[in-house]
N, C-alpha and C positions, 0 to 999 in steps of 0.2 A: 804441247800448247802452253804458250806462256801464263803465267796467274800472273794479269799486274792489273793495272782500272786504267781508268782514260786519264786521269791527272797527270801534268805535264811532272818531268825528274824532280825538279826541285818543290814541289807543293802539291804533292799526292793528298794532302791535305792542309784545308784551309789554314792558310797564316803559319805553314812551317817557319820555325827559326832555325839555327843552326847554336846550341850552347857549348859553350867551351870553357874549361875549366876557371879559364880567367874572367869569365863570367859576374858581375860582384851579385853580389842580392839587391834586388831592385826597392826601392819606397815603398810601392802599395805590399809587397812582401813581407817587410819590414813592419810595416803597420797590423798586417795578421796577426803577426809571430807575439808582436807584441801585445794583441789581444789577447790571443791562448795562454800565455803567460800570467796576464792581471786575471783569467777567467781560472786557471788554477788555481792560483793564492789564494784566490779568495775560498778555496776548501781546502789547502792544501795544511793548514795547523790545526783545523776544526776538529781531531777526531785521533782516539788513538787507534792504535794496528787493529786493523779489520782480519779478520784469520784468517784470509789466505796470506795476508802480506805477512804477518808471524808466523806462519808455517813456511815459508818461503825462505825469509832471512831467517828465522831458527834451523831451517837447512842447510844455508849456506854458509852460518860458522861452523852447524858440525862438519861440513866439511870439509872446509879450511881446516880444522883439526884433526882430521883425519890423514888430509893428505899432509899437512909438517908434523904429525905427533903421530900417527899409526894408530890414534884411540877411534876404539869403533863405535860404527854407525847403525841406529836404525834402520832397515831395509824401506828407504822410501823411495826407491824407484819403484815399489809394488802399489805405490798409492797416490804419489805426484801425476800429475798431469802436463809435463815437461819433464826432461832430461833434469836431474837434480844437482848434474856436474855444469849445466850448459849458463842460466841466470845467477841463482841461487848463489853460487861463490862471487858473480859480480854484484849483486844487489846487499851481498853482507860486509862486502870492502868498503861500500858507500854508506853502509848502514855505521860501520866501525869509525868513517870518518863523521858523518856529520848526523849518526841518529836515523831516527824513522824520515825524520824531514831530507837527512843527506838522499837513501834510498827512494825516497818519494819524487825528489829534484832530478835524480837517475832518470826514472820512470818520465818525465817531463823531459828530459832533453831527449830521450828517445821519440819522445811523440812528437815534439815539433823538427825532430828529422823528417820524420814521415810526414809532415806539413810541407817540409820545403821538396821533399821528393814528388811532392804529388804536382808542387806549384813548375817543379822541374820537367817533370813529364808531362804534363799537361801542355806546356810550353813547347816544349818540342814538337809535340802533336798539332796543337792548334792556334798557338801564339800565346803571348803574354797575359792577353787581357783574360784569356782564357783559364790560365792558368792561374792570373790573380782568384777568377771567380770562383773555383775549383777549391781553394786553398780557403779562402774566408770563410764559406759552408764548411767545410770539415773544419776550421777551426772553433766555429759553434756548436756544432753538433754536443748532444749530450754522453754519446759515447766518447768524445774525445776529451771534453772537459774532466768527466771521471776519470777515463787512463791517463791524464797530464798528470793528476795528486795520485795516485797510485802506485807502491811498489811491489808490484809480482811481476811475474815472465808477461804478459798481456802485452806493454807500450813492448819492448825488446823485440818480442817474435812480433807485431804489426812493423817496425822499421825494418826488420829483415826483410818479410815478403815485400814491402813495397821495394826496398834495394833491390832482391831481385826483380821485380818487374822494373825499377828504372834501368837497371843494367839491359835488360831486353829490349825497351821501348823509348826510355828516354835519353839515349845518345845516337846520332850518325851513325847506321851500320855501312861497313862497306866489305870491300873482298880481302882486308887487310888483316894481320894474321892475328892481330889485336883484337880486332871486333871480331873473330869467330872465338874466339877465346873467352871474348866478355859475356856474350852471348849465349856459348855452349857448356864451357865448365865454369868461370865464375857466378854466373848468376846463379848455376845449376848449384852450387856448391853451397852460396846463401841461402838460397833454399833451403838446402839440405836442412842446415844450423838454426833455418828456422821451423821445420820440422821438428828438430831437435829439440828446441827451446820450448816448445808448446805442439803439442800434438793432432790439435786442432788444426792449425797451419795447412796440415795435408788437405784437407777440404779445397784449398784452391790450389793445390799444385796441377789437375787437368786445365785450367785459366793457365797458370803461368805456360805450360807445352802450349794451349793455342794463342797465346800471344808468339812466343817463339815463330813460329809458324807463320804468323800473319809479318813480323816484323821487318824480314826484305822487301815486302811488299810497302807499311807503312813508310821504310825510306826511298821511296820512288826506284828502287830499284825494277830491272825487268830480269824476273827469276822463273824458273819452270815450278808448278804445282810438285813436280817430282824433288828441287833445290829444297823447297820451303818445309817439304814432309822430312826430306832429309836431316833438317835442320832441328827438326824437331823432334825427330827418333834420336839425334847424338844428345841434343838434351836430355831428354828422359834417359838414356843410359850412364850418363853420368850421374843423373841426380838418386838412380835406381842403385848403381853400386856402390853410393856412398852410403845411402839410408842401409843397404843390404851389408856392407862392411860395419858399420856403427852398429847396428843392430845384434852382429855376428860380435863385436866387441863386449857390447854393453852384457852380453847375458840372459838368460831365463827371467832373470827378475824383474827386467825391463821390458821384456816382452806378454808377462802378465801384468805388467802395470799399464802397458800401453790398449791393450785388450780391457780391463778393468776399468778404466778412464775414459776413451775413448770407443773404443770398435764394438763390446760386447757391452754394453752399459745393462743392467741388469732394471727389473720395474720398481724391485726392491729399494736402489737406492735412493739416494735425498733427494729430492727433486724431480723425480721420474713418475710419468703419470698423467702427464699433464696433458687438458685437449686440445687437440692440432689449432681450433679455433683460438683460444686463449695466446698460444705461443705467437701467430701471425699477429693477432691483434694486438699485442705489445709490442711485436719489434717495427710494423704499422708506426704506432705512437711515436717512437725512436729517428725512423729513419725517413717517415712518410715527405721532409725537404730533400731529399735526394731522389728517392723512387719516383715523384712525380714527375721534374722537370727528365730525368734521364730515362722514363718510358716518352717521354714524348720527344727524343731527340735518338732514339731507337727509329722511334716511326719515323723522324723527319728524315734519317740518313736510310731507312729502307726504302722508300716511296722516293726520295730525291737523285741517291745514289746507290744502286745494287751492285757495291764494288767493294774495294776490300774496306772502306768506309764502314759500310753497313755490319760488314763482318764484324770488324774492330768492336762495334757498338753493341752488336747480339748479344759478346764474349764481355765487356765490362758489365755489361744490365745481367747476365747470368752471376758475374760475381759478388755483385752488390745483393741477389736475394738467395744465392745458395745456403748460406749458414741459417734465416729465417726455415727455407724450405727442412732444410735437414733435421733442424732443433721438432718442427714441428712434425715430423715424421717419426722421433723415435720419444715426443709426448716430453721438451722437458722445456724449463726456464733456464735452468742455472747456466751462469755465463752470457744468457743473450745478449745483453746491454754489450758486453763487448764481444763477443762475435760480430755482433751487427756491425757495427763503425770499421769492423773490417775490409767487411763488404764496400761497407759506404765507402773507403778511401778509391776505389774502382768507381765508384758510379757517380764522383764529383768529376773525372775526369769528363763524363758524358754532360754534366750540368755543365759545364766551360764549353761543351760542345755546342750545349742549344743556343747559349748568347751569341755563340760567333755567327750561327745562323738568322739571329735577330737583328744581327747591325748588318747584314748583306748589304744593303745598302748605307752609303753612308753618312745619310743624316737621321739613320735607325740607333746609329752607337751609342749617343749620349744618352735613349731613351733606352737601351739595350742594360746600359751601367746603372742608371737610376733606378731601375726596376732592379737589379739585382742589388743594389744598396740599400732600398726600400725593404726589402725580403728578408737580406741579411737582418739587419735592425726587426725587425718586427718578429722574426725567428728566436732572437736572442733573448725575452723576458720566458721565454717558454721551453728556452732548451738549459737555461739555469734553474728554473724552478725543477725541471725533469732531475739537471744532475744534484742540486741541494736533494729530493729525495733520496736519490738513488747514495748518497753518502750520509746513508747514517746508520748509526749500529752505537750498540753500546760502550761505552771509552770505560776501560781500564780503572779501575779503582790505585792508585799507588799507594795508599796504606793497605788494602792487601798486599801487595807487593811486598812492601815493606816489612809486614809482618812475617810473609811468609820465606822471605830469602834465607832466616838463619835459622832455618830449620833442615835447610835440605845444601848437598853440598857435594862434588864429585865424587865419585866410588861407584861402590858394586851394588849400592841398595837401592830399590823400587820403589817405588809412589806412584799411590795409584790413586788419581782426583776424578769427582764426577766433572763429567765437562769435556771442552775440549783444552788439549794438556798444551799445545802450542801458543799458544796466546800466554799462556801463565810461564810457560816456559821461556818465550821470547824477551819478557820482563825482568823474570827473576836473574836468565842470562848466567846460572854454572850449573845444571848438574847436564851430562850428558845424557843424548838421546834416547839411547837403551834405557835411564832410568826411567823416566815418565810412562805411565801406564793410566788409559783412559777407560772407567770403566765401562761405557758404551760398547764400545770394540774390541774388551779385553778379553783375548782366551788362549787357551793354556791342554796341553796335552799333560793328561792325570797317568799315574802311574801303571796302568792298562794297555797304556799307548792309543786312549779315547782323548780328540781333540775337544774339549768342554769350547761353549759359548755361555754370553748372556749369564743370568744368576747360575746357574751351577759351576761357571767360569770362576765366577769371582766367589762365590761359597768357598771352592777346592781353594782358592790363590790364599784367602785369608786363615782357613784353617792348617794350609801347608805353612804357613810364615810364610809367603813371598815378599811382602810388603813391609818396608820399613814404616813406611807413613800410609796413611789415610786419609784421604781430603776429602770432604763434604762438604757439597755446597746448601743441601736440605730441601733442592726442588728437583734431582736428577728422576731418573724414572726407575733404576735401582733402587735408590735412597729405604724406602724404607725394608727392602730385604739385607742390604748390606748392614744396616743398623743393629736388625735383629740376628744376625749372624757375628756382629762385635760384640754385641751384650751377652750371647751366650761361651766367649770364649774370651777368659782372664787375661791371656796374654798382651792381648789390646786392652790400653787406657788411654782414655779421651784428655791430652795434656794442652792443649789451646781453643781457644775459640778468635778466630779473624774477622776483621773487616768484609761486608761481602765483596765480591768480586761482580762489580755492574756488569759486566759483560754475559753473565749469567742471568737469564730470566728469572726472576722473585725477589732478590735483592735482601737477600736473607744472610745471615752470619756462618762462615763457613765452620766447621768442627774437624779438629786434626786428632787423629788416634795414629799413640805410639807402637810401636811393637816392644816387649819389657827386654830390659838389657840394653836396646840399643840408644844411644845419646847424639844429641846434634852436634853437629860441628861447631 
């Protein structure tokens, strides 16, 4: 029995267009793109590297260095939360050209891809005006405004998943060898790289197969339920033995990072803990202009159309609150803000779906467009006050910096600061990865073959000489055992006191202990 709806071949759904490459970008497009833009800027110099975005590009020059110099790396694929070969080297080329702001501009042209792809698919779907309306909301949203000024993996793997879903949904399919191609290994294959890039990503990979699935049906084609599964099975094995090839490449180290980060999150770590109530009721806060009009354009295509409409609709409104449901499921915050906007880029396309149902008739359009210009506009004092919050963190002191650059210098020696070492590391910008040692997380297998944590970690490290230098910031939570472990051992003396480092809570004067003999570069 065939799976098709009652829509006639060419308008299976309302206000299909036909887009073709020569396509230009349209005015109200244009006028988005150009919102998202001024809605950047305007945070986009406020703030120095937030640490993910210095742990990120601190990865990505080592390993640029690694791969032209063969000098080794930190094992961070045991700790990254994306592939460390897949961003990380493009977001440090752009870092190398124009600074934190080159990589942050990165970060922004990736996000308004994923603007014009959603204004592209949505378009395809259900016409332009739809598309316009689609694109303006996610253009305000406050997860988007955040990932436009921001350089980590986040903007990168959101244009990839949306790529693939436009490759699925937002061009003509037909029986040509082209579109089973774009359809089954291309999109399959962005995918993948977006898996790659951020590991999160997988979350919506069962979305992208039932898109697959539904999508000869959204091109008015007439296919058997058996065509469309088919369709969908070759996808998922493409996209299965690519992750299963990549994975079989990358290593053991990458497969406990991806478990560590992702799959097995422990209650232990940062952020973990948190109640399921609290998690919904922030990403509520975040995405509640999307959630609303796209559960009610769920109902209007189940109740009006129980065809593959309705389907289409079930499968975007599933996408837009998966990442909420899940966060909330395993108790945490971290990352919501942009998980969410993930989602949301899926359930603006259902929002373009509810206007085109409001102009059905057509002296409904004008008052269809007003109302959603009215919304936009009244949206927008509340979803920049959301992302001004959500961008702020402490900026970089540069006379620490300063201070601290000619102290430390590449080689075989160790430093080990309270804090987090990426950020200070991303600024000072020479010693390599291996040297940096964070006393938090530092630990060390003693000569027993006992792997030490925590203070008896850094006890053994200082009394073995590991450590060429000592950084003290004088609010760590070590702090004052590591003190009383250098005052009882000569070999350390206290040879600077720095600028504090704002980025550390207290704002207190850091203290550097030498180890004797050895001299700064």
């Amino acid at each position: 029995m065939a799976a098709t709806s009652a829509l006639p071949a060419h308008a299976r759904i309302s206000g299909v267009r036909r887009v073709t490459l020569t396509t230009r970008i349209p005015i109200p497009l244009l006028a988005v793109l150009g919102v998202q833009i001024a809605l950047s800027f305007r945070l986009l110099f406020t703030k120095t590297a937030f640490i993910d975005e210095a742990t990120y590009l601190y990865a990505g020059h080592q390993m640029l260095a690694h791969w032209t110099t063969g000098v080794g790396v930190e094992n961070f694929p045991q700790f990254l939360s994306g592939s460390v070969a897949v961003y990380p080297p493009i977001g440090a080329i752009a870092d190398s050209i124009g600074g934190l702001t080159g990589a942050r501009l990165l970060g922004l042209a990736f996000m308004l891809g994923a603007t014009i792809l959603l204004y592209r698919t949505t378009r395809r779907l259900f016409g332009p005006t739809a598309g316009t309306i689609a694109a303006a909301l996610f253009a305000v949203l406050m997860g988007t405004q955040f990932l436009s000024a921001f350089a980590t993996y986040d903007p990168m793997a959101l244009f990839l998943l949306t790529l693939s879903a436009y490759l699925v949904l937002g061009v003509e399919a037909d029986d040509s060898l082209w579109s089973m191609a774009r359809v089954v290994v291309l999109a399959a294959l962005v995918l993948a790289i977006a898996n790659a890039c951020k590991y999160a990503t997988a979350l919506w990979d069962p979305i992208l197969i039932a898109l697959v699935a539904l999508s000869p049906a959204l091109a008015g084609r007439d296919v058997t339920r058996k065509y469309a599964a088919g369709l969908a099975v070759r996808f998922t094995i493409v996209l299965g033995v690519t992750l299963g090839a990549g994975l079989l490449i990358a290593g053991p180290s990458y497969w406990s990072g991806i478990a560590y980060t992702t799959i097995n999150r422990s209650s232990q770590q940062v952020g973990m803990g948190q109640p399921a109530g609290s998690v919904l009721h922030a990403a509520w806060q975040w995405i509640w202009p999307v959630l609303i009009p796209a559960a009610l354009a769920v109902a209007w295509c189940v109740i009006r159309r129980r065809d593959v409409t309705a389907m289409l609709a079930v499968v975007l409104f599933t996408a837009a609150v998966v990442a909420p449901l899940n966060q909330a499921r395993i108790g945490t915050l971290v990352s919501l803000q942009k998980h969410a906007v993930f989602g949301a880029w899926f359930g603006c396309i259902l929002v373009g779906r509810l206007f085109i149902a409001l102009r059905a008739q057509r002296w409904r359009r004008n008052v269809a467009l007003a109302i959603a210009g009215a919304g936009t506009a009244a949206l927008l004092p509340i979803t920049m006050n959301q992302a001004s919050s959500a961008y702020q963190w402490p900026s970089m002191n540069p006379a620490f910096v300063a201070a601290l650059r000619p102290l430390v210098h590449d080689g075989t020696q160790r430093y080990l600061i309270e804090g987090s070492a990426y950020i200070t590391a991303y600024y000072v910008g020479v010693p390599n990865s291996t040297q940096w040692k964070e006393s938090p997380s530092y630990t060390v297998v003693n000569a027993s073959g006992q792997t030490l944590s925590g203070m008896a970690a850094l006890t053994y490290g200082i009394e073995d000489q590991k450590f060429t230098l000592v950084i003290l910031s004088g609010v760590g939570p070590y702090e004052p055992g590591i003190q009383e472990v250098l005052a009882k051992h000569p070999q350390y003396r206290r040879i600077a006191t720095l600028p504090p480092d704002t980025t550390q809570p207290g704002g207190r004067d850091f203290t550097v202990w030498r180890l004797n003999g050895v001299q700064a570069s």
